[in-house]
C-alpha positions in Angstrom: -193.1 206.0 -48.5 -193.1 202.4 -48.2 -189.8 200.9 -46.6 -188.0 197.9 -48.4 -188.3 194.8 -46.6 -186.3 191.9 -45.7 -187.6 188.2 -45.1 -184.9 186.3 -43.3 -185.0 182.5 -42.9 -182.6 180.9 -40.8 -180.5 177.8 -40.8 -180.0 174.5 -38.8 -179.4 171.9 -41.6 -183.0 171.7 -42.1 -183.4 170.0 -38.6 -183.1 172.8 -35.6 -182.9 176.2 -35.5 -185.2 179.0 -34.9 -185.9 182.7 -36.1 -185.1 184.6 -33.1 -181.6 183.2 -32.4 -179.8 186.0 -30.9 -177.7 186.9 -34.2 -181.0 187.0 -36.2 -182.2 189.2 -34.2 -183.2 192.4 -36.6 -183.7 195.8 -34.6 -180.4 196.9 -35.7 -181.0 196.2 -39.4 -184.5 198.2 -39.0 -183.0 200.9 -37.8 -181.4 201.5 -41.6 -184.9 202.4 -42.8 -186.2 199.0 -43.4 -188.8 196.6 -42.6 -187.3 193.3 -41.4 -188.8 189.8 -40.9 -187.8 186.7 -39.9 -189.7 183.4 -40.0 -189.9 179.8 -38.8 -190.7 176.9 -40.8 -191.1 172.7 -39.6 -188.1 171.7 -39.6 -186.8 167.8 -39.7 -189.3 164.7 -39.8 -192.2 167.5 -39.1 -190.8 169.6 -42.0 -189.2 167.2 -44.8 -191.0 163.8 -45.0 -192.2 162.1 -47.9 -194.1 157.8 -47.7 -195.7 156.2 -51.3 -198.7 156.8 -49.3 -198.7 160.4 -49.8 -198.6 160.8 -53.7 -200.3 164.3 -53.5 -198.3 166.0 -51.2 -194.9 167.4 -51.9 -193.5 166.0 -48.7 -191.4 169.6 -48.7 -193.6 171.1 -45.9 -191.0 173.2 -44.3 -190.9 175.1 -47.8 -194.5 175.3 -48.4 -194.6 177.2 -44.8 -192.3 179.8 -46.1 -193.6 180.2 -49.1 -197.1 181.0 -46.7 -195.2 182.8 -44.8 -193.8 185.2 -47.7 -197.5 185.6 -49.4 -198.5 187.0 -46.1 -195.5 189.1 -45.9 -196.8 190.2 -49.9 -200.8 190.8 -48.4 -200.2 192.5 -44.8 -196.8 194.0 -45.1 -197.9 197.7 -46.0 -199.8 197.6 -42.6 -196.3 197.9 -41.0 -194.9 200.3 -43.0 -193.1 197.7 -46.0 -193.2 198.1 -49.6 -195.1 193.9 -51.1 -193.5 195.2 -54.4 -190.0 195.4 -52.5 -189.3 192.0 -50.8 -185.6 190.4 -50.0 -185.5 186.8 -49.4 -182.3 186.1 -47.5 -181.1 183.2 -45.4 -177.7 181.3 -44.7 -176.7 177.9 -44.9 -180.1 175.3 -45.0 -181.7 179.2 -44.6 -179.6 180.4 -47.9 -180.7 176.7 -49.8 -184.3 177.4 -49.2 -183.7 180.8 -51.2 -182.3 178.7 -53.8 -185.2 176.5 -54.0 -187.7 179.2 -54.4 -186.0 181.4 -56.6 -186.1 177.8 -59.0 -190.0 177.0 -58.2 -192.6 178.1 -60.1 -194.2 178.4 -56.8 -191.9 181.0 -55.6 -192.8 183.2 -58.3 -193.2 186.7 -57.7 -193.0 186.4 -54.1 -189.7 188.2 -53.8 -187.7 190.8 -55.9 -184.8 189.8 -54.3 -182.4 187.1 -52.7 -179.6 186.5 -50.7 -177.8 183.2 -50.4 -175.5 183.0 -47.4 -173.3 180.0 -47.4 -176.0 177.7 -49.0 -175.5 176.6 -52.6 -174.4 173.2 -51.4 -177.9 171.7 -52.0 -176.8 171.5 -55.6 -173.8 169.3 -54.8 -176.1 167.2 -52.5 -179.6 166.3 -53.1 -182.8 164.1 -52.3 -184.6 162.8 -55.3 -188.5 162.0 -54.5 -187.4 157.8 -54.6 -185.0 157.9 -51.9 -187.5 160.3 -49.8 -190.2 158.0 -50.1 -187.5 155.3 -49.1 -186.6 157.2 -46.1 -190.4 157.3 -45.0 -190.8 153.7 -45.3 -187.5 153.1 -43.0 -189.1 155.5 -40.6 -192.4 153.3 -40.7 -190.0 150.5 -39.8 -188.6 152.2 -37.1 -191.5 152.9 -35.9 -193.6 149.7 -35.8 -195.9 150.7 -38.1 -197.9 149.1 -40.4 -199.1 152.3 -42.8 -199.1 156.2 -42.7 -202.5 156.0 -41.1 -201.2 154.6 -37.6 -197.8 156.8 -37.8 -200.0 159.9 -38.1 -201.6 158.6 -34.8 -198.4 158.8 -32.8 -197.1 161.5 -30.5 -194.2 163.8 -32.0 -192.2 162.7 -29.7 -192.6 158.9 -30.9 -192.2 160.1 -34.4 -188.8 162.1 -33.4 -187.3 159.0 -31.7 -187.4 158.1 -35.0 -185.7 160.5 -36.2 -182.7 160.7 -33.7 -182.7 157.2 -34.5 -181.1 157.7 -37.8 -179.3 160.4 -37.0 -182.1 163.4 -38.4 -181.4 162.4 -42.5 -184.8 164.6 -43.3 -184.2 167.9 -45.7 -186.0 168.4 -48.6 -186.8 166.4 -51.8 -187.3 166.9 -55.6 -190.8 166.1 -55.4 -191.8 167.6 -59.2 -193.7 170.0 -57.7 -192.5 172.5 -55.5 -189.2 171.4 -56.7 -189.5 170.7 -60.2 -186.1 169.6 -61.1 -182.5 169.0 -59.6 -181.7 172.2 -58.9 -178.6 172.3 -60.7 -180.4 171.2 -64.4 -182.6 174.1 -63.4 -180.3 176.8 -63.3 -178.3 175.3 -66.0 -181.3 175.9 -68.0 -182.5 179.3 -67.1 -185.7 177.8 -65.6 -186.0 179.8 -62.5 -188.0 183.2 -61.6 -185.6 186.2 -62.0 -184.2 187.9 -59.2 -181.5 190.1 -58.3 -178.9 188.1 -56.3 -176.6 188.3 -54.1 -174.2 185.3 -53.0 -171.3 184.1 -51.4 -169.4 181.7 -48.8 -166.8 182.2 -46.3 -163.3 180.7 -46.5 -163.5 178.0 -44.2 -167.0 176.9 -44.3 -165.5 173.0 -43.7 -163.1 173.8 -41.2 -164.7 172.5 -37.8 -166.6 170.0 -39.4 -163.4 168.0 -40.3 -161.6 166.0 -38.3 -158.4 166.8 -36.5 -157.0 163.3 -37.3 -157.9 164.1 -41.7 -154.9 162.5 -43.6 -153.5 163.0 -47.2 -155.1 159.6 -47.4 -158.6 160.7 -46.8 -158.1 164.0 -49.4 -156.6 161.4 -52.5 -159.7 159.2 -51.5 -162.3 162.1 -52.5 -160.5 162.9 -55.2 -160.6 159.6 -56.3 -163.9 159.1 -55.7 -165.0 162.7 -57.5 -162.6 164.0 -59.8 -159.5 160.9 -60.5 -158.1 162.6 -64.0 -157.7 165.6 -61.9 -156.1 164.1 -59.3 -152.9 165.6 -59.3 -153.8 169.1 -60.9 -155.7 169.3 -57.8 -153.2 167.9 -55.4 -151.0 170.6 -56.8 -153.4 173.7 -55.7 -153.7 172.5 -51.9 -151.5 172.7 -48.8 -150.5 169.4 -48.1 -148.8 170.3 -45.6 -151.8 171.1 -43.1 -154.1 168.1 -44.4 -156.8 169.5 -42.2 -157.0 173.4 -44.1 -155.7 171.0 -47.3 -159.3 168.9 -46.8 -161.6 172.3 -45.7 -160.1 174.5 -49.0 -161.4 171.4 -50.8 -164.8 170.6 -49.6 -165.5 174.1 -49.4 -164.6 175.1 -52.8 -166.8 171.8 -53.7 -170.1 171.7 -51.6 -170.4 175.3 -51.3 -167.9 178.3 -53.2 -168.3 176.6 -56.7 -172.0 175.8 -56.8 -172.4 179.2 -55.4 -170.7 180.5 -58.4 -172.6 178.3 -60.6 -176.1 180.2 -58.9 -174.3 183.3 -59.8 -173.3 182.8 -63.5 -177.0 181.2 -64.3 -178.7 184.4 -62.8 -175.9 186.9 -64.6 -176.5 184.8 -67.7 -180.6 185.8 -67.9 -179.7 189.5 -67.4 -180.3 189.9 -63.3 -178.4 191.8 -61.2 -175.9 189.6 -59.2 -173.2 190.2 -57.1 -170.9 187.7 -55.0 -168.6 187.8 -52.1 -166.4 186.0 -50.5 -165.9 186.7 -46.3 -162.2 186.1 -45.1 -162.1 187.7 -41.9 -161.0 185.8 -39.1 -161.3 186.9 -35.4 -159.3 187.7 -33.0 -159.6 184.2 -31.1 -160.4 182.5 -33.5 -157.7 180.2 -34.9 -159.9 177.4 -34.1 -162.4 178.1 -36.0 -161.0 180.3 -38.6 -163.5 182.0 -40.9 -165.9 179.6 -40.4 -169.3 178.7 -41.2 -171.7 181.6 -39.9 -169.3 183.9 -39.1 -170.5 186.4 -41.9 -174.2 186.7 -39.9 -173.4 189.3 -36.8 -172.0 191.2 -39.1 -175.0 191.5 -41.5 -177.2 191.8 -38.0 -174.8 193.4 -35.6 -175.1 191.1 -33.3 -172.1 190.0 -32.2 -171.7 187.7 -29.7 -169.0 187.6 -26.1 -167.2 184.5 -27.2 -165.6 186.3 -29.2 -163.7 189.8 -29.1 -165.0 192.5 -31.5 -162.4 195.0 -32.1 -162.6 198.9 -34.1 -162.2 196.5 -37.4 -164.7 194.2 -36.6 -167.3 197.5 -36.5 -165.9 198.7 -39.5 -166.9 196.0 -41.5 -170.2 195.2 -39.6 -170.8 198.8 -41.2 -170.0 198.6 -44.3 -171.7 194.8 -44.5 -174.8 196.3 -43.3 -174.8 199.3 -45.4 -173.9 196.5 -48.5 -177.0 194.2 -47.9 -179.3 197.3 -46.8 -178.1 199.1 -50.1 -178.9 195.6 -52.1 -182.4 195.3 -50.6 -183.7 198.8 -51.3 -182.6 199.1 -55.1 -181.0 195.6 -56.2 -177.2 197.4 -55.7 -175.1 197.2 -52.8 -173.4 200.3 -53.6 -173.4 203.7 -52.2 -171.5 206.7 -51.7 -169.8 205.5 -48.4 -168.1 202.2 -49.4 -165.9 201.1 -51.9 -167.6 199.7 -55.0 -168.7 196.4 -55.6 -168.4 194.8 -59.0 -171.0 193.2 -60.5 -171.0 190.0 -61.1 -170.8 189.8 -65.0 -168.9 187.9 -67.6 -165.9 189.2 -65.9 -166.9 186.9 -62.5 -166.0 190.0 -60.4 -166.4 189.5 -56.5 -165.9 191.3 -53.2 -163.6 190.2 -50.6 -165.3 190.8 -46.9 -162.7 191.9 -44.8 -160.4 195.0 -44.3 -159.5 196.3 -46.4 -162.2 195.7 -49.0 -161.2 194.4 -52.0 -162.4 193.7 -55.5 -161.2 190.4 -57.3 -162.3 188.4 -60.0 -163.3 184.5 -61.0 -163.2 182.9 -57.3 -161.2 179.6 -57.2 -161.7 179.5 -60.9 -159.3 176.5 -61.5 -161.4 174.5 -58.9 -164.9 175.4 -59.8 -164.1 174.8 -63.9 -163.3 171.0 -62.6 -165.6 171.0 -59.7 -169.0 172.5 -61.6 -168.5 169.9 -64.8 -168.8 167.1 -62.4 -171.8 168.5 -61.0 -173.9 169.2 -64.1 -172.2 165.6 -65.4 -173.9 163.6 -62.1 -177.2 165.3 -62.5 -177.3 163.5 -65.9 -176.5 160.1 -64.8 
């Protein structure tokens, strides 16, 4: 019988990266009795580049080449054993927002049955509209000395990357109309997307060792200020002030990441699709650093767990039970099985699972936050 199969597409904040990074690498999920993929994609000034001179191209290349990639997945995967009818889309973080972005295109239609979203719903909180794209191509034309597209397309990559490192890699994708047809975040709201069992979810400290070491109470009342200033002291109330730096990571995670992710989740529950979310909270020995930071979920989806950090008999309990849980989801749109506790759907309860032993079943995620945090969002797309 044909084997489900799972597309993975991996992150890099749409500027490095590359599919066979050493946690990606899939034997270990194959050996559950599936077929598993992984894919590259441009990535950066070669991948995400829009110029007034181009008014027929979508500028979104590095998304066009998966969307290639996962039609020839649909034609040619029965010659290695995979079910076309049966696909998985899953990625993480720039990986998890290109899901996203092709479970809202109309181009992404029918290519997949199925997504994951790893740590990536942030590209609802941030995004490029086609304007500022096409201003970033003429700055790079700047940069470059250039007096049209015609004599930038006759420079080497490495010229055209100079430019790039030049201002500091700003290149990800845009909402070109297209490809993209909308902010992402009117999309959903509206039910305009293709229909898909999900699942979805972040870590607890996605934020963590981005921020800086020197973060002050300061810096967390100016982004509240600058975001949510009638909430400013409901939300002061609901963070650890006491630790600025864990004070300033609880918040930008909850609002770049955890509460649009929730948002994905109640828009698919809403049209009737399967969707379940979790939240991973395990730390690692050795890693008080770090905490349960961004990535940390993906060796334990692949089993692929680095040295640099000690994997002890719970660490291989959950890489089991993860595995079994996205396995499970692939082949039939569930996670569940005999051999692990249940996980909730998503629903109008808002159930979720907590990744970490002992497994755990909650319900509506940092619900406070995201009721505050998701209104601004929807409100800004407007504006």
């Amino acid at each position: 019988s044909k084997k489900p199969v799972m597309v993975w597409v991996h992150g890099g904040a749409d500027t490095g990266g590359w599919s066979y990074e050493p946690n990606y690498l899939g034997h270990h999920l194959a050996s559950e009795d599936i077929v598993v993929v992984s894919i590259n994609y441009r990535l950066n000034i070669f991948g995400f580049f829009a110029h007034p001179e181009m008014p027929n191209q979508t500028g979104n290349f590095g998304l066009e080449d998966e969307i290639m990639a996962l039609q020839w997945v649909k034609d040619h995967i029965a010659a290695y054993g995979g079910d076309p009818e049966n696909i998985t889309y899953f990625g993480e973080s720039a990986g998890g927002a290109h899901v996203s972005y092709l479970i809202a295109s109309p181009m992404g239609k029918g290519l997949f049955k199925r997504g994951i979203i790893q740590s990536g719903a942030y590209n609802l909180f941030n995004w490029t509209s086609k304007d500022k794209a096409e201003e970033l191509g003429l700055k790079t034309q700047t940069i470059l000395n250039a007096p049209d597209l015609q004599t930038m397309k006759t420079l080497s990559a490495e010229n055209i990357l100079s430019a790039s490192i030049d201002l500091n890699h700003p290149y990800g994708p845009n909402i070109d109309g297209a490809l993209i047809p909308n902010n992402l975040t009117n999309l959903f709201e509206e039910g305009s997307f293709n229909n898909v069992d999900l699942m979805i979810g972040s870590n607890k400290n996605e934020d963590y060792m981005y921020i800086d070491e020197s973060v002050t109470e300061k810096d967390i009342n100016r982004l509240i200020e600058n975001y949510y200033p009638e909430y400013r002291d409901k939300i002061l109330s609901w963070l650890d002030l006491e630790d600025p730096r864990l004070a300033m990571d609880h918040l930008t995670t909850n609002q770049v990441t955890l509460c649009p992710s929730v948002f994905i989740a109640r828009s698919l529950s809403k049209n009737g699709n399967n969707v379940y979310q979790y939240h991973f909270t395990r730390m690692r020995e050795g890693s008080e650093k770090i905490l349960s930071y961004h990535g940390a979920e993906i060796p334990y989806v692949f089993n692929t767990h680095d040295e640099w950090l000690p994997t002890n008999e719970d660490d291989t309990q959950l890489t089991e039970a993860m595995m079994e849980y996205w396995v499970e989801f692939a082949k039939k749109g569930t996670p569940n099985s005999i051999n692990n506790p249940t996980w909730k759907e998503f629903g109008t309860e808002e159930s979720y699972l907590i990744l970490d032993l002992p497994l755990e079943s909650s319900a509506k995620l940092e619900n406070e936050f995201c009721e505050i945090m998701i209104d601004e969002m929807l409100k800004r797309t407007s504006r």
